[in-house]
Every structure is written in C-alpha cells, then in structure tokens.
N, C-alpha and C positions, 0 to 999 in steps of 0.2 A: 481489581478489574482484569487482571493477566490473566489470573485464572480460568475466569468468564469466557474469554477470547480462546482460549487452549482446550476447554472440556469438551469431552465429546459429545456431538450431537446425539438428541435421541433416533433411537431406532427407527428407519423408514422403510415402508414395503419394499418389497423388490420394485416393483413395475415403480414408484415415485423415486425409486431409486435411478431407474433406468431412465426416467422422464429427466431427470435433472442432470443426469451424464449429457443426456442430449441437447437439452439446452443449453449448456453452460461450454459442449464443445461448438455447437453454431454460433453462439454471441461470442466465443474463441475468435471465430474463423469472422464473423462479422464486422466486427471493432478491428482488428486487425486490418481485414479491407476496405474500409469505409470510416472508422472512426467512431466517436459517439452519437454518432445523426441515424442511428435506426429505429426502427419502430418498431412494437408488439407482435404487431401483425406478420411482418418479414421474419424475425426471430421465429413465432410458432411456425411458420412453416418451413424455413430451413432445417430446425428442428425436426419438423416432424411431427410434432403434437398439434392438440387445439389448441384453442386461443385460452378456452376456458381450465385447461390444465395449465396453460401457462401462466395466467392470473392469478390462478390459487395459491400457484407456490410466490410470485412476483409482482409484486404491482404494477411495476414500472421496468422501466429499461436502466435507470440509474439502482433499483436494488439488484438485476442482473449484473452491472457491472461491479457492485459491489460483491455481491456471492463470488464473482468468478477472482476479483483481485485477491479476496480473501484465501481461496487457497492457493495464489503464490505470496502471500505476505507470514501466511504462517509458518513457512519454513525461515523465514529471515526472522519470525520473533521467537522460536526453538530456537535457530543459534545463538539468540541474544540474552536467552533465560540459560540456555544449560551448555552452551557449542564453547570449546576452545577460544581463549584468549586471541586477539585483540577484542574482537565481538562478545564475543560472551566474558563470564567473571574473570580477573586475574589482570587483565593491563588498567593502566592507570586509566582516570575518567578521561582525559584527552585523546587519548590513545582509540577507545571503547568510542567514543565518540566521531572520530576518523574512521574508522571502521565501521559504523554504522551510516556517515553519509557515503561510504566508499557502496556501500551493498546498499542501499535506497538511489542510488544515479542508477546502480546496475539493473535495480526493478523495472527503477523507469522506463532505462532504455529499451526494455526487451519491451515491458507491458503498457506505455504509455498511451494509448490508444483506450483502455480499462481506466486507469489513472483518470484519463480526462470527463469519462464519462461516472466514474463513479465519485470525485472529490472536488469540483468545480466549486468555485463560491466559500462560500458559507457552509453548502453540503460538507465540504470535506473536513469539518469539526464535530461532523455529528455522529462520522463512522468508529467503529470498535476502534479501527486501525488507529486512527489520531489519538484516540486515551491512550491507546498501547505505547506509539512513539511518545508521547508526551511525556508517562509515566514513567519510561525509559529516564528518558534526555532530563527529569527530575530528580531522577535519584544517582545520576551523572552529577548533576549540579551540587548535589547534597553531599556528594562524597568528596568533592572536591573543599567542603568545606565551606557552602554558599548557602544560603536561603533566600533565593529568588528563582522562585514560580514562576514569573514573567519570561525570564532570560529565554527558557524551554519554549514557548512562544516563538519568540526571535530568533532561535538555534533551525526551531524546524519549519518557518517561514521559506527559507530557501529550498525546500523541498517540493514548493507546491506544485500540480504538475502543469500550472498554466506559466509557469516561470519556467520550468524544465523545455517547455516546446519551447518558448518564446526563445531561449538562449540558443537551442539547439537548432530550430528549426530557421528563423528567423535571424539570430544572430550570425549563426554557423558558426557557434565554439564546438569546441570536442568536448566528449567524452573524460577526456583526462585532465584538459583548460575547468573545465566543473569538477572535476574533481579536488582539483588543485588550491581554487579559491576556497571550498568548503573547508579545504586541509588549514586554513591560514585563520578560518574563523574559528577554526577546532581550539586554537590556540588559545581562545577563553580561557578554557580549564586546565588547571596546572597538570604536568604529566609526571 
C-alpha cells in the first residue's frame, strides 16, 4: 500500500496542471480562514476556475481537502520510509513510534483546519493516509515482537483530528502537554 501512496502521479496537461495549483492554493487559504465549512461554489471561484473544472478534478470539498493534506503528509511518510532515525529505519519501535506522534501533533498543528475537513468520522479510515499510518504503527508493533493488529488501531486513535481540536482548542493543553502524554503511551513498545 506504501508504495501506492509514493508513486508518481500520472502525467497532467499543463493548464490541469495549473488548474489544480489553483485550487489547492485557494482551499489553502480557505480552510485556513474559515475551517471545513466551505462550499464548491466559493472554492471555484477564489480559485479562479468553473465550477465544472473544478468537479472534474473533485467531487466534493472533503476530496479537496484530502488532495491538499496529502501533499503535506507525504513528506512526513518519505521520512518515515527512508529519512534518518528516530523517524525513519534504525531506532528502536518506541522510539520510531515517539517520533512519529511528535511529527503527526506538528501536522496537526500547522494543518488542522485540512485534517478536519478531510478525516472527520468514519471518513478518516478511508483515506490513503490511515493505511499508510496504520501500516507504519503495524510493523512497529511486529518489530517489537507483537502480533496485534488491533493495538495499531488504539496507538492512532489519539491522532484523530477531532480529538486534537478538542484538546487544544477546548481544553487549552499545549503543544508539548500532547506531546508528552503521546510519549507515555509510546511506552507500549519496548525501546
């Protein structure tokens, strides 16, 4: 499935090329200031384009915010296939595991606004991105010497990003307070 997630897209015209810069920097700027509550309509034309380019490439607002999470997640799943230890191969599964919820609060934090609009519910098992973490935090679990599927489940439950607002926004813990209790659940996996 990793693989799937990493290959490259196929070739796009220039102009659908330039169509999708555009839309992906307006639902940018969008979600940022307003959060998941926009419409099609708004989008093409902050954009820039129709409505009818912008359905071809999108159904919806929730696969916009998937497209756009996706290219900041795929630099967090390149350091996790090939980037330097902690993150990537060579520290222990605890360790690799620390280090991946340390860089998943920090997505959040910048991108959560995307997060809520592209992972809510139910949706957010259905995205590339949850195989990818999953498949990670599974073969964490297997190195570690486990065979429980489930646990990987449980590990990335505290990631969701309607738990991340609620803590942050709502609770008013920090940045580091989430970081910290993630560190403590790390502790599953022997280091």
């Amino acid at each position: 499935m990793a693989e799937n997630l990493l290959a490259p897209a196929p070739a796009e015209r220039a102009d659908a090329a330039a169509n999708r810069r555009r839309i992906l920097a307006a639902a940018e700027r969008l979600f940022a200031e307003r959060g998941p509550q926009i419409s099609m309509t708004e989008l093409a034309g902050a954009a820039g384009v129709g409505r009818a380019t912008l359905y071809r490439r999108y159904p919806d607002v929730t696969s916009v915010a998937v497209a756009l999470l996706d290219v900041h997640e795929q630099d967090l799943q390149q350091r996790m296939i090939s980037g330097p230890p902690p993150l990537g191969p060579g520290a222990s599964p605890r360790r690799r595991l620390q280090a991946f919820y340390d860089s998943m609060i920090d997505l959040l934090e910048q991108h959560l606004p995307l997060a809520l609009g592209a992972e809510q519910g139910a949706s957010r098992f259905a995205t590339g991105a949850y195989g990818f973490w999953r498949t990670f935090v599974i073969s964490l679990i297997r190195a570690a010497g486990r065979e429980d599927d489930a646990l990987a489940d449980a590990l990335l439950a505290p990631l969701a990003p309607e738990l991340y607002r609620f803590q942050r926004h709502e609770r008013g813990q920090t940045v580091d307070e989430i970081k910290s209790a993630l560190a403590h659940l790390a502790h599953v996996l022997p280091d």
